[in-house]
KOLMAR-532184 format. One record per residue: residue in three letters; residue number from 0; x, y, z of N, C-alpha, C in turn. Coordinates in nm, 3 decimals. Example, Ala and Ser with C-alpha at 12.3 -4.5 7.8 and 13.67 -1.06 7.14 Angstrom:
BEGIN
<'Ala',0,<1.319,-0.569,0.780>,<1.230,-0.450,0.780>,<1.320,-0.330,0.780>>
<'Ser',1,<1.285,-0.225,0.708>,<1.367,-0.106,0.714>,<1.290,0.003,0.787>>
end
This chain:
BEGIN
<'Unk',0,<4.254,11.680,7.648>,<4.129,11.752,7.663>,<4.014,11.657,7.629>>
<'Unk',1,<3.941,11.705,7.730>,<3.744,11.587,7.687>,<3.715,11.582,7.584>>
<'Unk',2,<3.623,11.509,7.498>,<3.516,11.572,7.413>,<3.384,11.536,7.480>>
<'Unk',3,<3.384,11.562,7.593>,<3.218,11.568,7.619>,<3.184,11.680,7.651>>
<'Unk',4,<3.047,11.677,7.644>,<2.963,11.797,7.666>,<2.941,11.814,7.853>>
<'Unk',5,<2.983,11.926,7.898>,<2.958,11.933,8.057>,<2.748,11.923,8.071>>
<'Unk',6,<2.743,11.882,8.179>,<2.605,11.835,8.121>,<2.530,12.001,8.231>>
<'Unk',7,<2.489,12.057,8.174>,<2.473,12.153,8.250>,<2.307,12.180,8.196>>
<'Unk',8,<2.237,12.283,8.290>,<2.086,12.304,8.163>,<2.065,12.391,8.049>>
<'Unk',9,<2.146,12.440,8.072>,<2.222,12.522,7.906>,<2.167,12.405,7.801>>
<'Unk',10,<2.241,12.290,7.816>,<2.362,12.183,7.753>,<2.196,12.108,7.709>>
<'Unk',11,<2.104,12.089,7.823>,<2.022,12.038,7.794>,<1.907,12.080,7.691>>
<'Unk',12,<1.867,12.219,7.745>,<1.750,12.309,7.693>,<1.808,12.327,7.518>>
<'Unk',13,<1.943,12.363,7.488>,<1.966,12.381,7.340>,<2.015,12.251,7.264>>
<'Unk',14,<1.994,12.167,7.306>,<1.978,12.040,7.251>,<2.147,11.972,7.209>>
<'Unk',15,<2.248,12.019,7.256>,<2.359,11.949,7.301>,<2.378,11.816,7.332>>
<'Unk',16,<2.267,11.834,7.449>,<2.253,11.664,7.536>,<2.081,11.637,7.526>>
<'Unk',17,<2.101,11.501,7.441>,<1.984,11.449,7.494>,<1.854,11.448,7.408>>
<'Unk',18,<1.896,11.520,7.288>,<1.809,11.555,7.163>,<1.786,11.429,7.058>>
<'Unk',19,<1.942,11.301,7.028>,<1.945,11.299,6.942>,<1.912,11.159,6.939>>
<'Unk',20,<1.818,11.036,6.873>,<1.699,10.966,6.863>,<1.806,10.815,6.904>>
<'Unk',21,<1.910,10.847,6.837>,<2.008,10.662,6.931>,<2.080,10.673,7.024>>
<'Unk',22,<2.004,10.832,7.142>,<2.014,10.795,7.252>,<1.881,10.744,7.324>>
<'Unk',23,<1.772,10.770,7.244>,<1.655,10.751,7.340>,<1.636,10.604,7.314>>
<'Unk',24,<1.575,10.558,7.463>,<1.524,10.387,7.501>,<1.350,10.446,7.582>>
<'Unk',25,<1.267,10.355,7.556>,<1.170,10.328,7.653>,<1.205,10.297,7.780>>
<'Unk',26,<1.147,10.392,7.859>,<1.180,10.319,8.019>,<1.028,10.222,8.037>>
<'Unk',27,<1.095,10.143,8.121>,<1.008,10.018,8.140>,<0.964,10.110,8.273>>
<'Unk',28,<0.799,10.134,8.283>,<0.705,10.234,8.389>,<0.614,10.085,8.447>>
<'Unk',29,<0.643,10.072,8.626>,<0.558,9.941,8.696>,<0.463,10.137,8.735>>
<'Unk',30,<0.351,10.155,8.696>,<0.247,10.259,8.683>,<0.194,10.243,8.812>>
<'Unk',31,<0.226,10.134,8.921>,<0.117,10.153,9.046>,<0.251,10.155,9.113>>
<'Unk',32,<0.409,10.155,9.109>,<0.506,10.196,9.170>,<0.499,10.335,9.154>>
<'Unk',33,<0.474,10.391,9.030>,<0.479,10.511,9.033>,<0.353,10.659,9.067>>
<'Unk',34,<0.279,10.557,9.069>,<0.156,10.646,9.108>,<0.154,10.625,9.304>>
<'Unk',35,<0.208,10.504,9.358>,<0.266,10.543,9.510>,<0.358,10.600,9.542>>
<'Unk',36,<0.471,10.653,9.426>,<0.534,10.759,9.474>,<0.483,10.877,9.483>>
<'Unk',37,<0.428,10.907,9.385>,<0.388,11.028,9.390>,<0.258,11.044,9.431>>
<'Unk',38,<0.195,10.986,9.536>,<0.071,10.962,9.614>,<-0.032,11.017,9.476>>
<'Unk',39,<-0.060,10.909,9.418>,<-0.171,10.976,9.331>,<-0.270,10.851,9.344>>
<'Unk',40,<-0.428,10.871,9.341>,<-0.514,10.781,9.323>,<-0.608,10.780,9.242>>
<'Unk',41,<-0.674,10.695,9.128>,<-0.717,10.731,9.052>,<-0.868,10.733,9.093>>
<'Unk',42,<-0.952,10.834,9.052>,<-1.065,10.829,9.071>,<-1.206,10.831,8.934>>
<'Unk',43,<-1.294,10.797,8.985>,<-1.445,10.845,8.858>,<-1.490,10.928,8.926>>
<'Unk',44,<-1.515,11.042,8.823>,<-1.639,11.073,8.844>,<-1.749,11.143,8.701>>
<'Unk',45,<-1.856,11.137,8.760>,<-1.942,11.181,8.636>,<-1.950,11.364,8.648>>
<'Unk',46,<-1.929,11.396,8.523>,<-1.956,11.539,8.472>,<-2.050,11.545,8.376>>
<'Unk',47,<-2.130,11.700,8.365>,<-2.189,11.755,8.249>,<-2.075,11.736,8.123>>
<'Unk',48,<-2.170,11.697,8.024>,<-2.060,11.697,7.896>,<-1.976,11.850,7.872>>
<'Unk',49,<-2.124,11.906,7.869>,<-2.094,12.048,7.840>,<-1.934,12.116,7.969>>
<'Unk',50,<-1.977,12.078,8.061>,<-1.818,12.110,8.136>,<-1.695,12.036,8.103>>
<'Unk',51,<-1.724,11.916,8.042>,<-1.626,11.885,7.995>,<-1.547,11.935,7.899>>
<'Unk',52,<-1.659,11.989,7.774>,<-1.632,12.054,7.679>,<-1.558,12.202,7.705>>
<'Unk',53,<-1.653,12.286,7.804>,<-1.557,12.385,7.850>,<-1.431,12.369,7.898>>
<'Unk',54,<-1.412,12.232,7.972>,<-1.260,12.208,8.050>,<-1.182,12.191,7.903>>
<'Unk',55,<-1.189,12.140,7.808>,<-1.113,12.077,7.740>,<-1.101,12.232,7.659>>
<'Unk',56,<-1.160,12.297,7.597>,<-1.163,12.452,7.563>,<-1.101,12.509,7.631>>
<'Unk',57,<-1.043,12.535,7.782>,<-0.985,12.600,7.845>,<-0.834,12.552,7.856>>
<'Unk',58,<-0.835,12.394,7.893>,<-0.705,12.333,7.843>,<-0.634,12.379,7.714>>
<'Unk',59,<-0.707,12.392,7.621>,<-0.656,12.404,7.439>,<-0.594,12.563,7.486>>
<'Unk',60,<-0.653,12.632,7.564>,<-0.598,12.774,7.559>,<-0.486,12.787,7.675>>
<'Unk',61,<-0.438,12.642,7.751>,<-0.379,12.655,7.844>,<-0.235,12.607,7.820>>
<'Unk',62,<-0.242,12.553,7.723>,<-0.183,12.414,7.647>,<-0.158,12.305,7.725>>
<'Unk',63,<-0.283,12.243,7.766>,<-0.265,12.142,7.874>,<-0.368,12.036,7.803>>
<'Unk',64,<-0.377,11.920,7.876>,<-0.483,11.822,7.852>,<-0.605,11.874,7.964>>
<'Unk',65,<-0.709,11.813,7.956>,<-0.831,11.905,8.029>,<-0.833,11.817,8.180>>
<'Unk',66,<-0.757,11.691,8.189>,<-0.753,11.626,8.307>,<-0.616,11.666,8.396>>
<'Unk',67,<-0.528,11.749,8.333>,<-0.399,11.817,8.403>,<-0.474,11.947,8.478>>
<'Unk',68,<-0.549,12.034,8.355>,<-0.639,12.113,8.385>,<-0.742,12.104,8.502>>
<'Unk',69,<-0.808,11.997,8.521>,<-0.883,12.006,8.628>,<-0.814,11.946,8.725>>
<'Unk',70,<-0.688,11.884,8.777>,<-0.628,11.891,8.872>,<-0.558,12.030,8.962>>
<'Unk',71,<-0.541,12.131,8.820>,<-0.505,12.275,8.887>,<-0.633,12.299,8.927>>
<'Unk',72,<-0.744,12.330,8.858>,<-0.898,12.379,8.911>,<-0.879,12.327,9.063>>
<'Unk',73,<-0.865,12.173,9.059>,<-0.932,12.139,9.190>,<-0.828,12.180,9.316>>
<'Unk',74,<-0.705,12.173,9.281>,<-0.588,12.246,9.368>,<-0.565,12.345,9.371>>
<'Unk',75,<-0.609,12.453,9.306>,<-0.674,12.606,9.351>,<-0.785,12.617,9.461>>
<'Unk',76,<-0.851,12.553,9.410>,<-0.977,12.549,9.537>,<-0.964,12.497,9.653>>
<'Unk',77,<-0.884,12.387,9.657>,<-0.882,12.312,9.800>,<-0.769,12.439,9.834>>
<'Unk',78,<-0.670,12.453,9.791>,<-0.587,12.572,9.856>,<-0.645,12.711,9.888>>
<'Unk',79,<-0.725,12.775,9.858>,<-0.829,12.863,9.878>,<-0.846,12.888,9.969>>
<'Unk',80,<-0.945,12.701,9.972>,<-1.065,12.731,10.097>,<-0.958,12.705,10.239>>
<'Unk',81,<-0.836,12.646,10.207>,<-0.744,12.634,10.296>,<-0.729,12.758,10.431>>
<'Unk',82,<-0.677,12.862,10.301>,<-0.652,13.016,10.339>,<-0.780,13.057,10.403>>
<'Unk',83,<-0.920,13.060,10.318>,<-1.030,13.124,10.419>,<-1.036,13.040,10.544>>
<'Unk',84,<-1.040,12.886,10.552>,<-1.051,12.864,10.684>,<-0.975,12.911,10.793>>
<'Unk',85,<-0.840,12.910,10.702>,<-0.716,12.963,10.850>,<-0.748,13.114,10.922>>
<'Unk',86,<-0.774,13.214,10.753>,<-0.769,13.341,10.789>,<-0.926,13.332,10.898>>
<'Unk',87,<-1.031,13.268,10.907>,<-1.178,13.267,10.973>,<-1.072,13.216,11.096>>
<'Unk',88,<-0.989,13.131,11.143>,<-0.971,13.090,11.268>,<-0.879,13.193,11.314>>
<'Unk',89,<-0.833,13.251,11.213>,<-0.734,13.380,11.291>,<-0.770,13.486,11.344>>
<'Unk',90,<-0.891,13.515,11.242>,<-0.984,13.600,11.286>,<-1.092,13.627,11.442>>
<'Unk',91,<-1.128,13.450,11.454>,<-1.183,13.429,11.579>,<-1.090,13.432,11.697>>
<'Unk',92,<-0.954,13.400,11.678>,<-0.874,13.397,11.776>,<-0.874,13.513,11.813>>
<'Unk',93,<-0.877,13.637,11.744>,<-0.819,13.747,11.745>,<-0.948,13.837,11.801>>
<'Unk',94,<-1.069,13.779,11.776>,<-1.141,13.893,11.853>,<-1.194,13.805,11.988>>
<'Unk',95,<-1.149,13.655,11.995>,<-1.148,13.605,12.127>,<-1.043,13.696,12.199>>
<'Unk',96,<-0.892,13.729,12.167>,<-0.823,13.780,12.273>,<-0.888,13.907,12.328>>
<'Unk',97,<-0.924,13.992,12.195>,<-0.950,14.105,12.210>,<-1.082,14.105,12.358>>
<'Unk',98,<-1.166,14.026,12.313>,<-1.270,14.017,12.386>,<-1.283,13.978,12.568>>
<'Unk',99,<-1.129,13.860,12.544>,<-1.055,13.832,12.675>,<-0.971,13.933,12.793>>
<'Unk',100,<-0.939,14.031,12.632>,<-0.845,14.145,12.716>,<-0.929,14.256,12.738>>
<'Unk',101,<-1.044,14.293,12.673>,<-1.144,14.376,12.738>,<-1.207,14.339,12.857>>
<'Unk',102,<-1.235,14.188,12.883>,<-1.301,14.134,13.012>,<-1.192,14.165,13.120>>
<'Unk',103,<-1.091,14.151,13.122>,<-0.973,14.193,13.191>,<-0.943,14.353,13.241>>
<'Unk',104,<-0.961,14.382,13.158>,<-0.969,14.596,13.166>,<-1.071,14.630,13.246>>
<'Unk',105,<-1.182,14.571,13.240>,<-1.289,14.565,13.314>,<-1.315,14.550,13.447>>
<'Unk',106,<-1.256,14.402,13.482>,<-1.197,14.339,13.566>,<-1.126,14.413,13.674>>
<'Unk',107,<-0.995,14.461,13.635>,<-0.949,14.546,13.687>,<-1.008,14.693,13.736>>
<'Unk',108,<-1.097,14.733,13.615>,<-1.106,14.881,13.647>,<-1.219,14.859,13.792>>
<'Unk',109,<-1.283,14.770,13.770>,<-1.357,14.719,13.882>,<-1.311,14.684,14.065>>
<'Unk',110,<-1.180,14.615,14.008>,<-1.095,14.641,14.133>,<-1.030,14.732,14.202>>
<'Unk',111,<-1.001,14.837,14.094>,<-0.989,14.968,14.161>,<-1.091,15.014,14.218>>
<'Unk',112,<-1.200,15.054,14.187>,<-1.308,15.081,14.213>,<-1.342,15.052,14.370>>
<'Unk',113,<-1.351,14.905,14.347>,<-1.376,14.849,14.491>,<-1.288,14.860,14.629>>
end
């Protein structure tokens, strides 16, 4: 019979595997290999202090750092405005047909007519 632990997330989450300090090593991080995997780019920009202060206040209640924090802010919003643009083009499509298939009803009722 084994004595190892099946490595399962049980095994992990209650500290079985992976808890105990002469297993942990530093991984050696090349930071611009890993920021092109995961398409990230770093940017500046300038803020009000005071929003900063609120971001970092809202982080403390989020339990986040206030720059994890304003990556959700800003990926809420771009996803958003995503949805209103699509739902505005669905919308136009939709009273283009409508508007196409009334010109058509028309059309027709006209050809009877004639």
């Amino acid at each position: 019979m084994s004595d190892k632990i099946k490595s399962t997330p049980e095994a992990w989450e209650t500290g079985e595997l992976g808890r105990d300090e002469e297993y942990v090593r530093k991984a050696d991080v090349n930071e611009s290999a890993l920021d092109e995997s995961l398409e990230l780019q770093m940017i500046s920009i300038r803020l009000q202090k005071s929003l900063i202060d609120d971001l970092k206040n809202f982080a403390t209640l989020e339990g986040l750092g206030y720059q994890p924090l304003m990556k959700r802010v800003l990926q809420r919003y771009v996803d958003g405005e995503k949805k209103r643009i699509a739902n505005h083009c669905i919308a136009d499509a939709i009273q283009q047909k409508e508007a196409q298939e009334k010109l058509e009803r028309e059309q027709n009722r006209d050809k009877k007519i004639a």
